[in-house]
N, CA, C and O atoms as a Maestro MAE file, in Angstrom:
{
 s_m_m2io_version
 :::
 2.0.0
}

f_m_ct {
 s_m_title
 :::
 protein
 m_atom[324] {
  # First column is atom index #
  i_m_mmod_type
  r_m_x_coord
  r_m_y_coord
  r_m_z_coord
  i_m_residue_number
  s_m_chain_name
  s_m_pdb_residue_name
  s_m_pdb_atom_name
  i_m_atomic_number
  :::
  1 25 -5.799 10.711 26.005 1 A "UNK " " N  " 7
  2 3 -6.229 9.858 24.917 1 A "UNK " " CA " 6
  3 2 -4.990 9.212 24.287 1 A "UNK " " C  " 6
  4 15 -3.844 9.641 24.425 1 A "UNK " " O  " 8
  5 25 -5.362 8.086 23.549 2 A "UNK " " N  " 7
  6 3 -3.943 7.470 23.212 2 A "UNK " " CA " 6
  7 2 -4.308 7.553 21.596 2 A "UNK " " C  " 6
  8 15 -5.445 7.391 21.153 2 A "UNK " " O  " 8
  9 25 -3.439 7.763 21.008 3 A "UNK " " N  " 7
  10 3 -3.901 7.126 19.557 3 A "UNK " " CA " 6
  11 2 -2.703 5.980 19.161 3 A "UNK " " C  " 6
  12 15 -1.551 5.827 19.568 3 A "UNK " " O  " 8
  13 25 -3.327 5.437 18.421 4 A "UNK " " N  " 7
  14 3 -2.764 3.979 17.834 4 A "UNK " " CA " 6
  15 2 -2.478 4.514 16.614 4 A "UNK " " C  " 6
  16 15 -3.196 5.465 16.305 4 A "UNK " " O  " 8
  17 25 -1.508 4.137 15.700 5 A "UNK " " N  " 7
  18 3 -0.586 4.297 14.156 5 A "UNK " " CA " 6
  19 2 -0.525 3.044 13.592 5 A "UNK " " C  " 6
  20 15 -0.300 2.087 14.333 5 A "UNK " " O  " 8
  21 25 -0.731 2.832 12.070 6 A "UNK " " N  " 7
  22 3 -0.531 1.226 12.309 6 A "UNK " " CA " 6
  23 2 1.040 1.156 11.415 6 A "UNK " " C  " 6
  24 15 1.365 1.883 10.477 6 A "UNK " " O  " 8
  25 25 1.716 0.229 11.941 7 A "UNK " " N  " 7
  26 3 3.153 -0.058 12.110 7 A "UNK " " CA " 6
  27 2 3.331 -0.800 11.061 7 A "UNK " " C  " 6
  28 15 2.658 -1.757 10.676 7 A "UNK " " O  " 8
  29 25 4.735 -0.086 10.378 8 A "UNK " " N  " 7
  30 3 5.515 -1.127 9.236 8 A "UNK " " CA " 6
  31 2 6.702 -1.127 9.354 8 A "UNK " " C  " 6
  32 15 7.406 -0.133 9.533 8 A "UNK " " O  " 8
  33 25 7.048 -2.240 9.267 9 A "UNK " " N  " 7
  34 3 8.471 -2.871 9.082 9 A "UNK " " CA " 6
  35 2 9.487 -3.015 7.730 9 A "UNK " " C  " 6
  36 15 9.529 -3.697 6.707 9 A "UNK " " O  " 8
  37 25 10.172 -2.081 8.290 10 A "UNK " " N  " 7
  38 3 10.636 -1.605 6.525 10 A "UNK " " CA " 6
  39 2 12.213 -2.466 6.708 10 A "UNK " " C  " 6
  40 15 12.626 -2.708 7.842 10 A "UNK " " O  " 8
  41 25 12.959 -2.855 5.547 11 A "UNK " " N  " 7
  42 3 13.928 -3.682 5.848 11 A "UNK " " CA " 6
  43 2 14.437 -3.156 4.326 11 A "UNK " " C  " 6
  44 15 13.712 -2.500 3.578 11 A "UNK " " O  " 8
  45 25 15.988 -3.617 3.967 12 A "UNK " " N  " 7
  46 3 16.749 -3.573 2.985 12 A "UNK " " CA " 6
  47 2 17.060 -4.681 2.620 12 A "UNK " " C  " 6
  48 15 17.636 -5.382 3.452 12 A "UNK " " O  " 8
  49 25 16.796 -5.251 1.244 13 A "UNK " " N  " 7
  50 3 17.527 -6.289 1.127 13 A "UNK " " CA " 6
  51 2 17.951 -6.301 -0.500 13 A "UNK " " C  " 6
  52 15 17.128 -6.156 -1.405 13 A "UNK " " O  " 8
  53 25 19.687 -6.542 -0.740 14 A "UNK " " N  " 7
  54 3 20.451 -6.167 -1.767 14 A "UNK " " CA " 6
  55 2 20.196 -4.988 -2.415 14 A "UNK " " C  " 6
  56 15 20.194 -4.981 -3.646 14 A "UNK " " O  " 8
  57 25 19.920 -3.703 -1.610 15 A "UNK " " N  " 7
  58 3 19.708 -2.200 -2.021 15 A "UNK " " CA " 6
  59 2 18.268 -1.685 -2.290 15 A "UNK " " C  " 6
  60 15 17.972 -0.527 -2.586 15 A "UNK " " O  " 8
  61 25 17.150 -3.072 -2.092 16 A "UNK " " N  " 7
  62 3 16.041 -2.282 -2.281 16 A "UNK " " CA " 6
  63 2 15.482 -2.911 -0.953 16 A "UNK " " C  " 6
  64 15 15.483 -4.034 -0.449 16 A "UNK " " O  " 8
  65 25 14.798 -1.139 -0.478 17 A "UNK " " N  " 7
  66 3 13.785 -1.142 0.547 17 A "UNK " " CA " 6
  67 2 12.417 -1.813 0.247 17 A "UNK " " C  " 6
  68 15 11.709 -1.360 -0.652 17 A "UNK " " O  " 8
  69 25 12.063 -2.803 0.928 18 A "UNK " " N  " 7
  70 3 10.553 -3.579 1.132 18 A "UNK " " CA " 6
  71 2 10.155 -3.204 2.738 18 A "UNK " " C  " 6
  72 15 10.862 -3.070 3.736 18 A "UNK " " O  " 8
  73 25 8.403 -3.079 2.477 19 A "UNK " " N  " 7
  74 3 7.509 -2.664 3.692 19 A "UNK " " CA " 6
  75 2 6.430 -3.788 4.128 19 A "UNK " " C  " 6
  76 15 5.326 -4.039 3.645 19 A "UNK " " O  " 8
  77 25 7.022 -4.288 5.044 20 A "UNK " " N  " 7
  78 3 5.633 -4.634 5.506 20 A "UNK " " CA " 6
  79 2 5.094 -4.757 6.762 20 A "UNK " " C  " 6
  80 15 5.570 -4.938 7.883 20 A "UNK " " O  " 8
  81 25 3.677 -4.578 6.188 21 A "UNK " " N  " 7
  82 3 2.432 -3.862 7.524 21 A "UNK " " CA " 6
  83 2 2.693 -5.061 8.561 21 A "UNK " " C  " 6
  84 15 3.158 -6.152 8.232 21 A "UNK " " O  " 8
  85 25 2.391 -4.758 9.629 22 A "UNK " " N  " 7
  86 3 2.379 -5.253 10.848 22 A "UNK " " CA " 6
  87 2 0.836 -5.868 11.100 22 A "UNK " " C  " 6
  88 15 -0.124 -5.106 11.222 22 A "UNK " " O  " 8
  89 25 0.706 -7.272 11.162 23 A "UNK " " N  " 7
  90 3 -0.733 -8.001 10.897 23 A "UNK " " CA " 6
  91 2 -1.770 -7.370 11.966 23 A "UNK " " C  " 6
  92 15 -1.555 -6.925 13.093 23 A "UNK " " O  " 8
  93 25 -2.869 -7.475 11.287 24 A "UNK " " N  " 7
  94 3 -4.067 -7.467 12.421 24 A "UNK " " CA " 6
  95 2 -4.364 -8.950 13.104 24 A "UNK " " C  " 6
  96 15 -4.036 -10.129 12.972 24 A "UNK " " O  " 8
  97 25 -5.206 -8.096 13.924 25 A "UNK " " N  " 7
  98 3 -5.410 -9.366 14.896 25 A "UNK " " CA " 6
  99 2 -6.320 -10.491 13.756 25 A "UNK " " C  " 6
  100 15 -5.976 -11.672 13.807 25 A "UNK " " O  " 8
  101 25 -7.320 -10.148 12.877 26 A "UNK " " N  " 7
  102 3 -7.778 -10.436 11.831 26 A "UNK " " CA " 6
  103 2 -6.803 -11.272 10.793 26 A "UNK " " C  " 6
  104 15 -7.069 -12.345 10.251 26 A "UNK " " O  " 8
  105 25 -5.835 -10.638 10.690 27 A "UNK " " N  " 7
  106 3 -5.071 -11.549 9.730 27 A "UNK " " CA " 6
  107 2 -3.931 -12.857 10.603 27 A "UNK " " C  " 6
  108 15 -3.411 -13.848 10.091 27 A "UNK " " O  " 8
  109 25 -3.854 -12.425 11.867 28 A "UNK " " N  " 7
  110 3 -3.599 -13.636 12.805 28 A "UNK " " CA " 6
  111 2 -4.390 -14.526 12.887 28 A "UNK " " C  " 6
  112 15 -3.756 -15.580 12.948 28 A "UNK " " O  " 8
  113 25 -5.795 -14.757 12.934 29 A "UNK " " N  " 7
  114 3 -6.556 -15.305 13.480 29 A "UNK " " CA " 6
  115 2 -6.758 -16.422 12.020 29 A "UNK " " C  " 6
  116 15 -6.978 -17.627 12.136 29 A "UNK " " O  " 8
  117 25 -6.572 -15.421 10.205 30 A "UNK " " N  " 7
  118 3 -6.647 -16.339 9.787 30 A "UNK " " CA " 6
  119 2 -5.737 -17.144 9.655 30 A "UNK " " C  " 6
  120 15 -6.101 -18.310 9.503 30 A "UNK " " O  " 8
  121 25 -4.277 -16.872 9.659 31 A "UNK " " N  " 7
  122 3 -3.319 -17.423 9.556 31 A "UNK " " CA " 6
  123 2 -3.392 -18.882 10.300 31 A "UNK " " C  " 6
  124 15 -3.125 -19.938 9.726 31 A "UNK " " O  " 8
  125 25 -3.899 -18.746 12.015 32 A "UNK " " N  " 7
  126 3 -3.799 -19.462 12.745 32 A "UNK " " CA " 6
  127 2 -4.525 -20.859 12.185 32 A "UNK " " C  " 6
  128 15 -4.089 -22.007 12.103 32 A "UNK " " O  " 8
  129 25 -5.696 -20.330 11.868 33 A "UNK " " N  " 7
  130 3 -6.741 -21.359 11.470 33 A "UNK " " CA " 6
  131 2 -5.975 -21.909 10.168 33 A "UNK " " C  " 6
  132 15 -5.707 -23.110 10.161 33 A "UNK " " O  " 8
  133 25 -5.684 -21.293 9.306 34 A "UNK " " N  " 7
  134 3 -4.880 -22.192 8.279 34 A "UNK " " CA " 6
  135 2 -3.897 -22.960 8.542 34 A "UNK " " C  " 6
  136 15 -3.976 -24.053 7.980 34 A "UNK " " O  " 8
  137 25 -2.793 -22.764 9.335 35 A "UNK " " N  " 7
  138 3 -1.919 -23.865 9.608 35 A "UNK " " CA " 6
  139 2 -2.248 -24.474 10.327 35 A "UNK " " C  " 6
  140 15 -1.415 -25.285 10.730 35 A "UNK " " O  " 8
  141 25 -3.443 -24.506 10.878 36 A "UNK " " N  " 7
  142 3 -3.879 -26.313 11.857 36 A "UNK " " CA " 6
  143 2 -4.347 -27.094 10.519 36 A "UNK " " C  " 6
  144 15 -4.689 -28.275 10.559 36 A "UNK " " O  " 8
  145 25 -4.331 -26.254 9.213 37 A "UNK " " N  " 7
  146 3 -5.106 -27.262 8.215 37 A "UNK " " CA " 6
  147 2 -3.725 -27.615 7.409 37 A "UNK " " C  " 6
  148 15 -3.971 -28.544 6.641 37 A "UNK " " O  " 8
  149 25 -2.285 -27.176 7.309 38 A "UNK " " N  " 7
  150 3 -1.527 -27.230 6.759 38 A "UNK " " CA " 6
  151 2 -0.556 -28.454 7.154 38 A "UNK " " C  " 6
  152 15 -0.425 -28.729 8.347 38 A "UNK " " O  " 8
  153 25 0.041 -29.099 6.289 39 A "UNK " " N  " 7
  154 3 1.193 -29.803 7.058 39 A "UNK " " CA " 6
  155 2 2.509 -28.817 6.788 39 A "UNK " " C  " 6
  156 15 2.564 -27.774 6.135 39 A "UNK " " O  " 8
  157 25 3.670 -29.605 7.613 40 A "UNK " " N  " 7
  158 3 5.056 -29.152 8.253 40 A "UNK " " CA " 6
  159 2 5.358 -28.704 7.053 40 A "UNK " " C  " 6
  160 15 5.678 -27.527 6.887 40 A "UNK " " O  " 8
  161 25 5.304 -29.496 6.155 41 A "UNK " " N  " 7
  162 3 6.410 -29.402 4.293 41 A "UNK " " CA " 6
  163 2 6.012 -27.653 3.663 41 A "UNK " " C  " 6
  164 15 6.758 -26.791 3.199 41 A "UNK " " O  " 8
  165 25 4.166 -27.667 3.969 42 A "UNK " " N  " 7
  166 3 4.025 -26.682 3.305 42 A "UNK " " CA " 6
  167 2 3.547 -24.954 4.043 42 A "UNK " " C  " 6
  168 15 2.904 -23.980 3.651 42 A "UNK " " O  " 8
  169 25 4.412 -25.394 5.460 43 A "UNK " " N  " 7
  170 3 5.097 -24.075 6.366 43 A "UNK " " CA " 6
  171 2 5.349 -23.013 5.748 43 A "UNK " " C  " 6
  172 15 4.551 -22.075 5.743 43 A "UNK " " O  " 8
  173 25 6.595 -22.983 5.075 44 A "UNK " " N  " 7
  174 3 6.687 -22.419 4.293 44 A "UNK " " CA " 6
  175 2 5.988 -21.485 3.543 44 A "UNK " " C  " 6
  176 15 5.914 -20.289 3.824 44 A "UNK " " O  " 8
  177 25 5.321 -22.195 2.302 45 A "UNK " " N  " 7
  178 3 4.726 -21.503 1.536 45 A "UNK " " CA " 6
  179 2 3.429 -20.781 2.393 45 A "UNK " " C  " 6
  180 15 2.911 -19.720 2.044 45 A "UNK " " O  " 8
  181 25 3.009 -21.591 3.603 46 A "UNK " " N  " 7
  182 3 1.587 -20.526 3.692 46 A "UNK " " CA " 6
  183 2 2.199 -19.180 4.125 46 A "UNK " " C  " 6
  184 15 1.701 -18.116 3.757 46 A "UNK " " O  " 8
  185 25 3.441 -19.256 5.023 47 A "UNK " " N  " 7
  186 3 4.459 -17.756 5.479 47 A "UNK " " CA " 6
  187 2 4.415 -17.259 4.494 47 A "UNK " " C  " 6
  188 15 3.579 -16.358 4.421 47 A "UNK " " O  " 8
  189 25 5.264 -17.551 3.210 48 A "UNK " " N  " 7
  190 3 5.195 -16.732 2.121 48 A "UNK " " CA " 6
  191 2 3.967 -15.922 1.909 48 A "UNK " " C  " 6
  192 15 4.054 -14.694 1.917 48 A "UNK " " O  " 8
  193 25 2.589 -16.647 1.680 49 A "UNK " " N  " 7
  194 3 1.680 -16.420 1.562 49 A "UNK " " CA " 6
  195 2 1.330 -15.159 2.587 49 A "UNK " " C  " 6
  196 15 1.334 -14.030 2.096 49 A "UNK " " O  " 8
  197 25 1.106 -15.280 3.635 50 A "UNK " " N  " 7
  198 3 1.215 -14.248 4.858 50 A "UNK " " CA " 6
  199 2 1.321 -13.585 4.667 50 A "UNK " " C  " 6
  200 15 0.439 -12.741 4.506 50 A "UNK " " O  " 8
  201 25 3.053 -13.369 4.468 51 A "UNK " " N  " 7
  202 3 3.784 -12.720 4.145 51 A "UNK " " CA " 6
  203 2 3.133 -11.189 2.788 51 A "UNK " " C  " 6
  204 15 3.037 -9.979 2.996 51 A "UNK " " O  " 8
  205 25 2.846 -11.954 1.589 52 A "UNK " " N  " 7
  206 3 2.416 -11.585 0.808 52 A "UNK " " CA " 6
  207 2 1.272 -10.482 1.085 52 A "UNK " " C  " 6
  208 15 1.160 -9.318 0.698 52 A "UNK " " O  " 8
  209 25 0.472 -11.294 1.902 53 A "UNK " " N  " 7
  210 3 -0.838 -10.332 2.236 53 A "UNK " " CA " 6
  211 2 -0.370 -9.063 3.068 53 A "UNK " " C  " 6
  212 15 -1.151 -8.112 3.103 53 A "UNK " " O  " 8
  213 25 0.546 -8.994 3.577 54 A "UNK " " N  " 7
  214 3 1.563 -7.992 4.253 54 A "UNK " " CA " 6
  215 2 2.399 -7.240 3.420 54 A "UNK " " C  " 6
  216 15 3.335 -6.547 3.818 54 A "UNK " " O  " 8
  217 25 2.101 -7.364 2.435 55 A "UNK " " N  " 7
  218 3 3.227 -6.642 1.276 55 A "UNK " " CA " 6
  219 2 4.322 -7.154 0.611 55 A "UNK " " C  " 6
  220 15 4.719 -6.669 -0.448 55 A "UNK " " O  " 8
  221 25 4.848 -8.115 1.162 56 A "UNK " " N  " 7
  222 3 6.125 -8.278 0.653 56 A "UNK " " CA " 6
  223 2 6.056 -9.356 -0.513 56 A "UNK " " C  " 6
  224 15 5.594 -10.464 -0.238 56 A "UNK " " O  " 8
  225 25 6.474 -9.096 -1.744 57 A "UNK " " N  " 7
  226 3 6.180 -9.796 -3.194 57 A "UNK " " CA " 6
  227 2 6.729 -11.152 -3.017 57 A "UNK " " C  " 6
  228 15 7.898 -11.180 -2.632 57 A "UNK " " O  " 8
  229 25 6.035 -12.491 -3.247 58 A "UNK " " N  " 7
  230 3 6.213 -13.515 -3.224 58 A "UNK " " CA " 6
  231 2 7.610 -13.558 -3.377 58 A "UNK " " C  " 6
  232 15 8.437 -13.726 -2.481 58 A "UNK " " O  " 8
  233 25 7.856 -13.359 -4.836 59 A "UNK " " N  " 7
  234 3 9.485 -13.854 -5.525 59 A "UNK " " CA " 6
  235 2 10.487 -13.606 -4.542 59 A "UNK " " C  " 6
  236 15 11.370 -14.442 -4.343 59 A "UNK " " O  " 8
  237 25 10.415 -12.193 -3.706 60 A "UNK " " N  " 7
  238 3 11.360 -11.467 -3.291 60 A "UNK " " CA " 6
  239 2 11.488 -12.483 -1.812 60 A "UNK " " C  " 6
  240 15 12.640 -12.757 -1.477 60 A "UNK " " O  " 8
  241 25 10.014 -13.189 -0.696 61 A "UNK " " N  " 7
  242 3 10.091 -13.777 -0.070 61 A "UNK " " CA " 6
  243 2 11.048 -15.393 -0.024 61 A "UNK " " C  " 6
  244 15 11.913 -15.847 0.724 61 A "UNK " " O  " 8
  245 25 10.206 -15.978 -1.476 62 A "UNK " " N  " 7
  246 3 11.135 -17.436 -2.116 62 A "UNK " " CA " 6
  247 2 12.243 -16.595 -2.183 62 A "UNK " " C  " 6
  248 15 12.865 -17.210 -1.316 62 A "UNK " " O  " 8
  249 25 13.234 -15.430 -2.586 63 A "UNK " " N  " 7
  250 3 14.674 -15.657 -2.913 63 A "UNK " " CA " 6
  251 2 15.257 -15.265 -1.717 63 A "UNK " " C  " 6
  252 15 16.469 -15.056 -1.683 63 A "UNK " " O  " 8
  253 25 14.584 -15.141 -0.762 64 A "UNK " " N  " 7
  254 3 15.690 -14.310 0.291 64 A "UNK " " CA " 6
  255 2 16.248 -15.591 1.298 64 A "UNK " " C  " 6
  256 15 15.767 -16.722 1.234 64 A "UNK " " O  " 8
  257 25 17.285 -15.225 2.182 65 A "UNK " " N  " 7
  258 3 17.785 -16.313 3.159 65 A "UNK " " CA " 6
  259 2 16.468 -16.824 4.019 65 A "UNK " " C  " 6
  260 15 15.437 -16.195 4.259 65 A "UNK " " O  " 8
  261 25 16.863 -18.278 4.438 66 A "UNK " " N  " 7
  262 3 15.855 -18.479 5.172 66 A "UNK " " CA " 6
  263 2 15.967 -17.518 6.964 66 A "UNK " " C  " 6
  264 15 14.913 -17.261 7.545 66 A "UNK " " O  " 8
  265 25 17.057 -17.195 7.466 67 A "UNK " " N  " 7
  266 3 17.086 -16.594 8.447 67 A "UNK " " CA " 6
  267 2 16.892 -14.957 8.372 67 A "UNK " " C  " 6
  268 15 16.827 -14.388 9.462 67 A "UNK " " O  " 8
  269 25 16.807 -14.253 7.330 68 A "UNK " " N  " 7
  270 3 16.237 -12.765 7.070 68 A "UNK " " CA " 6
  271 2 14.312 -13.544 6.971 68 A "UNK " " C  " 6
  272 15 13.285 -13.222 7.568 68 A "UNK " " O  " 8
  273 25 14.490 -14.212 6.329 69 A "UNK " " N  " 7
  274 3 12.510 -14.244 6.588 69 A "UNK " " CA " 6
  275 2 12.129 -14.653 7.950 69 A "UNK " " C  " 6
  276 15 11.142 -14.210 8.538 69 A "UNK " " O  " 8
  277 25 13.048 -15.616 8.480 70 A "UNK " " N  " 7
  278 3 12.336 -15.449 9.644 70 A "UNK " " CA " 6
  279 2 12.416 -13.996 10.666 70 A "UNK " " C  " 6
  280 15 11.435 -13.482 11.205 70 A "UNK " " O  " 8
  281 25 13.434 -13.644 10.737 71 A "UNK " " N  " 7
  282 3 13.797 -12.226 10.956 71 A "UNK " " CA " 6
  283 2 12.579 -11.621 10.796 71 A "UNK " " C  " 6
  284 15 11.797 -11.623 11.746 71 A "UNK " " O  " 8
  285 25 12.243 -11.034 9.613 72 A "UNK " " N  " 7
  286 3 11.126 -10.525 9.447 72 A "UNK " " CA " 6
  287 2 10.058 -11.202 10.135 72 A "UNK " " C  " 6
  288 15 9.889 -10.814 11.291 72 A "UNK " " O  " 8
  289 25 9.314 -12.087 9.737 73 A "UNK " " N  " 7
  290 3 8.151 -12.622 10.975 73 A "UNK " " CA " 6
  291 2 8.439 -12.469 12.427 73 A "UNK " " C  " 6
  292 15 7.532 -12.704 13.225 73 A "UNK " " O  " 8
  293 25 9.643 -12.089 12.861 74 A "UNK " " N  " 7
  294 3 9.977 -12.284 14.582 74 A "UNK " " CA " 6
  295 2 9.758 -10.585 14.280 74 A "UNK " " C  " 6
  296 15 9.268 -10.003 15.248 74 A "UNK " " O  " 8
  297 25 9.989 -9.897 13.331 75 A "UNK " " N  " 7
  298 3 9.985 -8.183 13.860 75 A "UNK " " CA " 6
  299 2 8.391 -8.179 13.812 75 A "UNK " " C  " 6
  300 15 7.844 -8.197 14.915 75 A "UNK " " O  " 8
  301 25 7.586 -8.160 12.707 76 A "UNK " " N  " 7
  302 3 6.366 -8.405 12.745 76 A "UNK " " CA " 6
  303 2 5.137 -9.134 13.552 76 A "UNK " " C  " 6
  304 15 3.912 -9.009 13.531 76 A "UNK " " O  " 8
  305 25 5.816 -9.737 14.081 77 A "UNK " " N  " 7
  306 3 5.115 -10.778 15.418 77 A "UNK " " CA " 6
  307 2 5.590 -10.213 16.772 77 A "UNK " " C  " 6
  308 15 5.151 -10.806 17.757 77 A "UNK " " O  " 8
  309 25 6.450 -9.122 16.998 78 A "UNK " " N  " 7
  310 3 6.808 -8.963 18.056 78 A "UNK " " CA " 6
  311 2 7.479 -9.604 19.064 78 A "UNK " " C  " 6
  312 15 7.539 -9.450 20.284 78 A "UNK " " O  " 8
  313 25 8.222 -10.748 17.867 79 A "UNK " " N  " 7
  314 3 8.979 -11.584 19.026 79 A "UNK " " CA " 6
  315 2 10.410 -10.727 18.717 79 A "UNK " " C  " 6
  316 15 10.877 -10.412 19.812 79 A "UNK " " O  " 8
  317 25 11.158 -10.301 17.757 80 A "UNK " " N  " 7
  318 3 12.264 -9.699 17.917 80 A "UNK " " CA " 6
  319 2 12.867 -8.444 19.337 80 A "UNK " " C  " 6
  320 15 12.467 -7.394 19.839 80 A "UNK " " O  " 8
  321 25 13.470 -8.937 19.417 81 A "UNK " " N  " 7
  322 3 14.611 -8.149 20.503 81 A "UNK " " CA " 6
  323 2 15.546 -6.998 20.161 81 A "UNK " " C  " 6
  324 15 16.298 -6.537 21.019 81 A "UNK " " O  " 8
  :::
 }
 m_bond[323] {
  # First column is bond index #
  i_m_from
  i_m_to
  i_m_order
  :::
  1 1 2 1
  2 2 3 1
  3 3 4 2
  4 3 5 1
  5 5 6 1
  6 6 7 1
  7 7 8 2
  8 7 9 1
  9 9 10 1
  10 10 11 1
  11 11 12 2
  12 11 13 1
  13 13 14 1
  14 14 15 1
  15 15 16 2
  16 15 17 1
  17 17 18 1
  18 18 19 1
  19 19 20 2
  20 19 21 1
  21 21 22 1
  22 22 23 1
  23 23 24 2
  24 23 25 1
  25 25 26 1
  26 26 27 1
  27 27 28 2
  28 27 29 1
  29 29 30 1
  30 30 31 1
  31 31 32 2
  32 31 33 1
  33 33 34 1
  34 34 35 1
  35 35 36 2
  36 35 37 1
  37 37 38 1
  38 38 39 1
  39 39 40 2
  40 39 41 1
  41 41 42 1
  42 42 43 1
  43 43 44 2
  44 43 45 1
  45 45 46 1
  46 46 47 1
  47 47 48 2
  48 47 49 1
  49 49 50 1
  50 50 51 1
  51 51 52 2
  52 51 53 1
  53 53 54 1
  54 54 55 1
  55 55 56 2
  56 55 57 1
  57 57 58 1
  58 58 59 1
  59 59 60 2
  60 59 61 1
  61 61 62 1
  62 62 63 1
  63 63 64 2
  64 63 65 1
  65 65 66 1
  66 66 67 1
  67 67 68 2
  68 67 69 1
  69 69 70 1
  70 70 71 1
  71 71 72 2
  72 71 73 1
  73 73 74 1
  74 74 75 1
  75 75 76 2
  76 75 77 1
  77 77 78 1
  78 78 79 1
  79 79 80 2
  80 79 81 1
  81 81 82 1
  82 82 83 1
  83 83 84 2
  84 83 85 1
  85 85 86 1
  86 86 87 1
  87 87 88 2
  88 87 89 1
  89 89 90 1
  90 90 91 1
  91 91 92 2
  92 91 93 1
  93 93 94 1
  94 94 95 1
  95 95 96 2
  96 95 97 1
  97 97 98 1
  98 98 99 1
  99 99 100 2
  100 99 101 1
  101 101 102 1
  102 102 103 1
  103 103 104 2
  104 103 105 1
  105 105 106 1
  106 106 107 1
  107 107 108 2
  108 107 109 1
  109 109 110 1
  110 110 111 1
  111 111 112 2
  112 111 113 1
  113 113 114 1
  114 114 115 1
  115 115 116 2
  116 115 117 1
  117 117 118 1
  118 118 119 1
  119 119 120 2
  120 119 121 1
  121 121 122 1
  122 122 123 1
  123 123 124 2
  124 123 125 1
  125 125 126 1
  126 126 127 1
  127 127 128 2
  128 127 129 1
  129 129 130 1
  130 130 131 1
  131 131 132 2
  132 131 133 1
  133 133 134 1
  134 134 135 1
  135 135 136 2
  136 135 137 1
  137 137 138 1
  138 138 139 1
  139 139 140 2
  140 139 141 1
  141 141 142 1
  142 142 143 1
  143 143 144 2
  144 143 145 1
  145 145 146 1
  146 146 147 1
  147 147 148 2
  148 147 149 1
  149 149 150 1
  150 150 151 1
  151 151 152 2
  152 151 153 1
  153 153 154 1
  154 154 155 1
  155 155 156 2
  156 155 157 1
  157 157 158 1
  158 158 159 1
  159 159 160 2
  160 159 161 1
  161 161 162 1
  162 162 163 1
  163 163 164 2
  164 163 165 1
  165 165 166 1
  166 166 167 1
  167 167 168 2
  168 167 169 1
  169 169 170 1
  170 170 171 1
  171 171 172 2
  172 171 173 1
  173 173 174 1
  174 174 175 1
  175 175 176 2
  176 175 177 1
  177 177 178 1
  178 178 179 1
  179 179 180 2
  180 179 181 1
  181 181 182 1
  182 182 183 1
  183 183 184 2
  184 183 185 1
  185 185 186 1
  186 186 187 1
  187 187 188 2
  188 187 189 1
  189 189 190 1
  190 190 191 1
  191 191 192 2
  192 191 193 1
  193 193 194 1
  194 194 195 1
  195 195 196 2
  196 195 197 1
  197 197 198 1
  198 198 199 1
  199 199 200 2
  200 199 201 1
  201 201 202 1
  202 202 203 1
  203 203 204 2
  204 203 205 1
  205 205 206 1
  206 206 207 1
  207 207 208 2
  208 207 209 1
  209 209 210 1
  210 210 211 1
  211 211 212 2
  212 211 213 1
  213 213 214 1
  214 214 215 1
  215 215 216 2
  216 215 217 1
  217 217 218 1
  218 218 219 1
  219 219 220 2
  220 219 221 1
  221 221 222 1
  222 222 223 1
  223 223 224 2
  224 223 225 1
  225 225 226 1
  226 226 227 1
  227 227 228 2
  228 227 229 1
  229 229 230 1
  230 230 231 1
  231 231 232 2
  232 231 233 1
  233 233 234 1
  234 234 235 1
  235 235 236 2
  236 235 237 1
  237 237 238 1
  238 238 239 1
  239 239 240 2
  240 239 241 1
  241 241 242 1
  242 242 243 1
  243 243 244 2
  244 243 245 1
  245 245 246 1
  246 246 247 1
  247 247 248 2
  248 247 249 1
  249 249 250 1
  250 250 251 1
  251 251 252 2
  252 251 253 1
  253 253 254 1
  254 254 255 1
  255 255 256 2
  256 255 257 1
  257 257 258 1
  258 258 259 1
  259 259 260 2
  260 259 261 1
  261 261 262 1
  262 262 263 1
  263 263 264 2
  264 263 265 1
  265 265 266 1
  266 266 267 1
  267 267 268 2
  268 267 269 1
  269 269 270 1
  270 270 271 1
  271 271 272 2
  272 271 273 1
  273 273 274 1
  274 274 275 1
  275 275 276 2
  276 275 277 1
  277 277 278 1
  278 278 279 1
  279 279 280 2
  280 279 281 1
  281 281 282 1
  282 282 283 1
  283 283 284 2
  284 283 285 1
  285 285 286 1
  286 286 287 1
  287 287 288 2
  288 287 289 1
  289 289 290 1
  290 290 291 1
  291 291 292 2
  292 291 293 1
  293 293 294 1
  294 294 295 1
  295 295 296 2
  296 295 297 1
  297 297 298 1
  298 298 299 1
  299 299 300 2
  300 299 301 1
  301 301 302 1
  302 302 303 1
  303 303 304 2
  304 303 305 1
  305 305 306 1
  306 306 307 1
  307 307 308 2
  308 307 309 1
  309 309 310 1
  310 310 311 1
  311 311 312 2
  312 311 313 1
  313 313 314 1
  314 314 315 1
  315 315 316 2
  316 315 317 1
  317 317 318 1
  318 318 319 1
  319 319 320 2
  320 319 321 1
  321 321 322 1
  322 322 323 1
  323 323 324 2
  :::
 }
}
């Protein structure tokens, strides 16, 4: 038998630890459907948004580098290496 755990991605950033859950296929599916309704400019904010529903507090998403957030979406999406 296999059992499944569901997975979080815990990260440090300027001394405090943030968690976040690893999406369902459910929260892919809405994501997907929202950015065919989104334009390029407001990318961004729907990630944030995402993001959010995944745990990680808006403010803390807007202040961080843009290459640690994407970071995070590539560990969470399973594209990281």
């Amino acid at each position: 038998m296999i059992e499944f755990q569901r997975k979080v991605f815990e990260f440090k950033l300027d001394g405090n630890v943030y968690k976040v859950k690893n999406p369902s296929v459910k929260d892919v599916q809405a994501f997907q459907k929202e950015s065919e309704k989104v334009s390029e400019g407001d990318s961004i904010e729907m990630t944030v948004e995402f993001l959010a529903g995944l745990g990680l507090p808006k403010d803390v998403a807007y202040g961080m580098e843009a290459d640690h957030l994407t970071t995070v979406v590539n560990h969470i999406s399973g594209q990281a290496k």
